[in-house]
N, C-alpha and C positions, 0 to 999 in steps of 0.2 A: 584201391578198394578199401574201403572200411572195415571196421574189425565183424561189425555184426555182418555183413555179406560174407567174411571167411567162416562164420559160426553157424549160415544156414546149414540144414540139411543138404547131402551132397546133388540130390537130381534136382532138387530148386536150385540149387549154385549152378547147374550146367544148363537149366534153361534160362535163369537169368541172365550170363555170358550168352548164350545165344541169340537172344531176346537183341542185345547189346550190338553185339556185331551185326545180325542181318537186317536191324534196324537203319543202321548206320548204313549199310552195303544200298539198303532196300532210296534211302533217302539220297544219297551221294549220284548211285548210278540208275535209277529214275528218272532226275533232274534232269544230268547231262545226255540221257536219254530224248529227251522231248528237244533239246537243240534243235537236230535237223529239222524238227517240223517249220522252224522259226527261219530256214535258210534262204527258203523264197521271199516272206519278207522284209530281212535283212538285207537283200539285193536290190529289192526294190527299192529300199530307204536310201540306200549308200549308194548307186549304180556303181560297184566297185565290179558286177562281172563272178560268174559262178567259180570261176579258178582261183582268186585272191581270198574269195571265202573259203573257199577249199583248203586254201594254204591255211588257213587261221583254224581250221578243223587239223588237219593233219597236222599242224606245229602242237597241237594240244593233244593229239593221241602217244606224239614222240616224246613231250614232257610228261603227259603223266606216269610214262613209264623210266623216264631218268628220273622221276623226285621217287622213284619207290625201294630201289637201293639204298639210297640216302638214308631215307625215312625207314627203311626196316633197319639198318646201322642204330638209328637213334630208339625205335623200339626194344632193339636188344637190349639196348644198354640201359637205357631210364625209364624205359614202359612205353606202352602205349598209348594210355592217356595223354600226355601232354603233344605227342604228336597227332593224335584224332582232334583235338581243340583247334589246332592250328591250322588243320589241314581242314576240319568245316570251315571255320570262317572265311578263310580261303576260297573256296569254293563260293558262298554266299557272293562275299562280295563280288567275285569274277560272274559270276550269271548277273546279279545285281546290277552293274553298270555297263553289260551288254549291249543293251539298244542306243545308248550315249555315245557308240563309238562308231565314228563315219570314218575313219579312215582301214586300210589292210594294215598296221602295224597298230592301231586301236585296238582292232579284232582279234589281233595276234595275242595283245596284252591282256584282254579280256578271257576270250575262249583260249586262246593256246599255255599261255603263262599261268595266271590267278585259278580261275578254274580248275583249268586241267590239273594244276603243280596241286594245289590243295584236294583234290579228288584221288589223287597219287598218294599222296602222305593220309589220306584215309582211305584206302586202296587195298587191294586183296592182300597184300603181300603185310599189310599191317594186321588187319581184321582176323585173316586166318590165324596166321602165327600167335597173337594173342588168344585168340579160340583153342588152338590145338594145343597150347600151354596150359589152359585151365581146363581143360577136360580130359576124361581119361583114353588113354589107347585107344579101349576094344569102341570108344564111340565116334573115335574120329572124322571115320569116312563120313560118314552119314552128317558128321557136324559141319566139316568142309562143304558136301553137299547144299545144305540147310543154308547156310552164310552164301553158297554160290546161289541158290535160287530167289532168295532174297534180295537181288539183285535186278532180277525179271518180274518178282513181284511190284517191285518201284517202279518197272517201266511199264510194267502194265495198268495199273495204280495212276502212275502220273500222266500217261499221254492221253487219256480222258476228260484229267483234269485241269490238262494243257488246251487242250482242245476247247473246253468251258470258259474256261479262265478268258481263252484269244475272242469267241463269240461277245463275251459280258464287257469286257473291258479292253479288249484289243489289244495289239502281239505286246506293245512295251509294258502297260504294266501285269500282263502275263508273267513273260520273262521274269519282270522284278519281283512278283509272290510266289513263284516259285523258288526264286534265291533267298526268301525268307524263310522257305518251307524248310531249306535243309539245316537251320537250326536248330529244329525239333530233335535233333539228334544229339546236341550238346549232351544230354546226360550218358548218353554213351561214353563218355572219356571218363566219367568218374569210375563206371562199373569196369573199364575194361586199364583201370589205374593204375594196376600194380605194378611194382617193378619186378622183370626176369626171375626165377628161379636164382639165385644164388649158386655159383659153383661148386660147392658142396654140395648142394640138392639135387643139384639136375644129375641124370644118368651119367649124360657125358657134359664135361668142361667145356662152355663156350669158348669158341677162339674169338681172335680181334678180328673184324671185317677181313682188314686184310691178308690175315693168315687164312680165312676160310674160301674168301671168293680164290685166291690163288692154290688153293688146295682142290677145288671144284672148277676149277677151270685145266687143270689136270687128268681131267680125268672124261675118258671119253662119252661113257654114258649121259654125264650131265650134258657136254655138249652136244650132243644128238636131241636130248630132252629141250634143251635150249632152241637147236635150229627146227623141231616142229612148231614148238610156239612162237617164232616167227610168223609161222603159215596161217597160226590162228588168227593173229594181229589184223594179218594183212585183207583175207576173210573177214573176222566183224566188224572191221574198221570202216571198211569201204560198204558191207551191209547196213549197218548203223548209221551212216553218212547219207550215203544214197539212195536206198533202198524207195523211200519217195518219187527222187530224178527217175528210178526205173519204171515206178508205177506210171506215172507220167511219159514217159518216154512209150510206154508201151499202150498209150491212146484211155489205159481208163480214170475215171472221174477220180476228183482228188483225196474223195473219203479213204481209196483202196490203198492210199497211203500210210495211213493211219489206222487202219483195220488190221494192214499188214504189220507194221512196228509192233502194235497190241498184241498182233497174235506169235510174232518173235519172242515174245519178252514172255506171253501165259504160255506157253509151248517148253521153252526155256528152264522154268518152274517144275515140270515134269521130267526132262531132260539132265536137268542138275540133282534131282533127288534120286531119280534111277542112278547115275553112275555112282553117288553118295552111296547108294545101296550095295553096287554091284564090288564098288573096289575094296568091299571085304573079303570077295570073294574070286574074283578071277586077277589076273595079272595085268598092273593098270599100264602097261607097254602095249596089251595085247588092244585094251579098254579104249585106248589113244589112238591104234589105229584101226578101228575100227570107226571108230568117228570121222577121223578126216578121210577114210574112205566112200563114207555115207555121205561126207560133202561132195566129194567129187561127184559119186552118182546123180545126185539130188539135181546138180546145177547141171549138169549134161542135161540130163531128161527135160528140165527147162528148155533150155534154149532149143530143145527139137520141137518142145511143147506149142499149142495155140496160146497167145498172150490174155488168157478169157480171165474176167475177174475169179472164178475159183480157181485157176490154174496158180493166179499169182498167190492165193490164202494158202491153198494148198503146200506149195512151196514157202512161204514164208513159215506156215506149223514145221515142216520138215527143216529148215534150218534153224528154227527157235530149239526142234531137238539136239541138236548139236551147238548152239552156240557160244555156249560158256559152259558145256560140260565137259573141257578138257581140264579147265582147271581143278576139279579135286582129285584125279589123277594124278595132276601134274605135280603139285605140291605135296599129295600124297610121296611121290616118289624123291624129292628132293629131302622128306623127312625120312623115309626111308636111305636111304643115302647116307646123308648125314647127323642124323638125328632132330630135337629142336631147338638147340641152345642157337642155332645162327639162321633158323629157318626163313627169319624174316629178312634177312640181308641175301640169304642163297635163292630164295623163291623171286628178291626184289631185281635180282639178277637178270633172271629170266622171265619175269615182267618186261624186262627194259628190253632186252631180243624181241618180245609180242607185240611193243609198241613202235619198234622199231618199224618190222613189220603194217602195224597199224597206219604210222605216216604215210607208207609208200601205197594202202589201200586207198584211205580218206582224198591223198592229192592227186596218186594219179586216174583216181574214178572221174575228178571233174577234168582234170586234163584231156582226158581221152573221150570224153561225151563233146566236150570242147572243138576237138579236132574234127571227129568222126560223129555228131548226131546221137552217139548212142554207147552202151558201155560194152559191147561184145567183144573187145579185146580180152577187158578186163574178168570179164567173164572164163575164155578160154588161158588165161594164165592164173586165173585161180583154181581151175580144176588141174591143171600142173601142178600147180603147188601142191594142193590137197592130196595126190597122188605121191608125190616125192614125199611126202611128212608119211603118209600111209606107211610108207618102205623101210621109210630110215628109224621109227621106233620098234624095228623087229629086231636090231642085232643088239640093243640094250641091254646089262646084264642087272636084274633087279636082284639085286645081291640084297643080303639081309645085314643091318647095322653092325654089327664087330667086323663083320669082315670086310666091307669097303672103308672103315672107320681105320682098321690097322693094315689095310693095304694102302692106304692114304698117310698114315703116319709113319711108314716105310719108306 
């Protein structure tokens, strides 16, 4: 940042940082948002077969969440900025040269690598941790929130004009002005430039990556926090992927594909600024499982449901309410935890458990429509899932920072 961005007034400095991050959030995961719509005809181009796609989907769910470790390591230390530069263009070029690639290790390198890796190192685990750095305490939740719906704003925003873009000009150079759109975002590295807080400044002392992720991997809370957002991964991963394949599978016209992604992503918007609101005030263990409770209901009553075009809107608005509002809980709770000097390297952690997750949604959705016609495996092992994560964030102790800080330094 520059000196006159440190010399504004302080609620212009906090909406300008916001501005910055959800910008970024809103442009990055937008983009990769509109993918799936491109998945049919991707197949059709390649005849590589819905499963090889799949793999090049789910290799890029599991990388964007290993470059986010990394890349919150490298925001700690030198800012954010330089890793948001690197990580749009990134990204640009990997949508960029999407349609170019006929082969499954093309697609791998394209969507799974480029893409994904750069949409990772611009990634929550970056975006927040710089936001929650430059803004104060008491506004946090609410700015976590903010930057998480920003996010669904993109994908509401862009599969419209995904959809426009494929009618005017057709899927390839769609594809390709949408990898140009996400360098609209470039000035976001400048605003969100700064380097870390200084160890004298910050509350508490950053540690080095590896003294902290091994300090937090100690300790059981965060592992519980961790093994839910597995469950999330595996959840939006395979919603975001196939969500489409289901509309289709379930006999209606192709628009309820796209109607339903839309109304995921504007539903989502509501869904992340509610819990932004809420985790100032209730206990975000409690917040968490109440969520993946609500999934589990949600998709039961599906699958008893009639497959009618509202049934699926319907159910698509109800899982846009939960679909990325675990995260400002979640990170909520890793800065609680630990504070924020390593938040971006602790929260990039447990990105990489969500994506984990995420691979095993993205691959085995087309696997299993593959085998069996249809995803209702996949179905009843996600409401498992969502069940077990409901459970396991109840015995969490959201302890308050000195005290898990010097039980930790014990």
């Amino acid at each position: 940042m520059t000196d006159s961005f440190k010399t504004m007034p302080r609620h212009w400095a906090v909406w300008v940082v916001l501005l910055a991050a959800a910008g970024s959030a809103a442009l990055t995961m937008g983009t990769r948002s509109t993918m799936s719509l491109f998945l049919g005809s991707i197949n059709t181009s390649t005849q590589l077969g819905l499963g090889s796609i799949s793999l090049a989907f789910a290799v890029g769910q599991l990388f964007w969440g290993l470059t986010q470790p990394f890349a919150g390591a490298m925001a700690d230390r030198v800012g954010a900025g330089r890793v948001l530069l690197i990580g749009l263009t990134l990204v640009a070029l990997g949508v960029f040269i999407t349609p170019w690639m006929a082969s499954t290790a093309g697609l791998i390198f394209a969507i799974g690598l480029l893409s994904a890796g750069g949409a990772g190192m611009a990634g929550p685990a970056v975006l927040m941790a710089a936001a929650m750095r430059m803004i104060p305490a008491e506004r946090r939740g609410m700015a976590t929130g903010i930057v998480n719906a920003a996010g669904s704003v993109g994908q509401f925003v862009m599969l419209p004009i995904a959809g426009a873009l494929t009618l005017g000009l057709g899927w390839v150079s769609a594809v390709q002005v949408l990898g140009l759109l996400v360098l609209l975002a470039l000035p976001a590295a400048w605003v969100l430039g700064g380097r870390p807080p200084s160890p004298a400044a910050a509350a508490v002392a950053p540690l080095s990556a590896r003294a902290a992720i091994r300090i937090a991997l100690r300790d059981p809370s965060y592992l519980m926090l961790a093994a839910g957002f597995f469950v999330c991964g595996f959840h939006v991963a395979f919603l975001g992927t196939h969500l489409p394949g289901v509309v289709a599978a379930c006999g209606l016209p192709l628009q309820y594909g796209a109607w339903s992604l839309a109304l995921l992503g504007l539903f989502n918007i509501v869904g992340s600024l509610a819990i932004g609101w809420a985790v100032g005030r209730w206990r975000m263990k409690s917040l968490l499982s109440l969520v993946y409770a609500t999934r589990a209901l949600a998709v039961l009553l599906f699958l008893l449901s009639p497959k009618t075009g509202a049934v699926m809107l319907v159910f698509a608005s109800v899982m846009g309410l939960t679909f990325f509002s675990t995260i400002p809980p979640t990170v909520g709770l890793v800065a609680k935890f630990f504070g924020t000097g390593n938040i971006a390297t602790l929260f990039g952690v447990v990105m990489l458990v969500h994506q984990v997750g995420g691979f095993l949604g993205a691959w085995l959705g087309g696997k299993v429509f593959e085998a069996n016609g249809n995803f209702d495996l996949v179905w009843y092992i996600d409401i498992g899932l969502a069940v077990a994560a409901a459970l396991i964030h109840l015995p969490i102790r959201e302890a308050r920072l000195p005290r898990r800080l010097s039980g930790a330094a014990a």
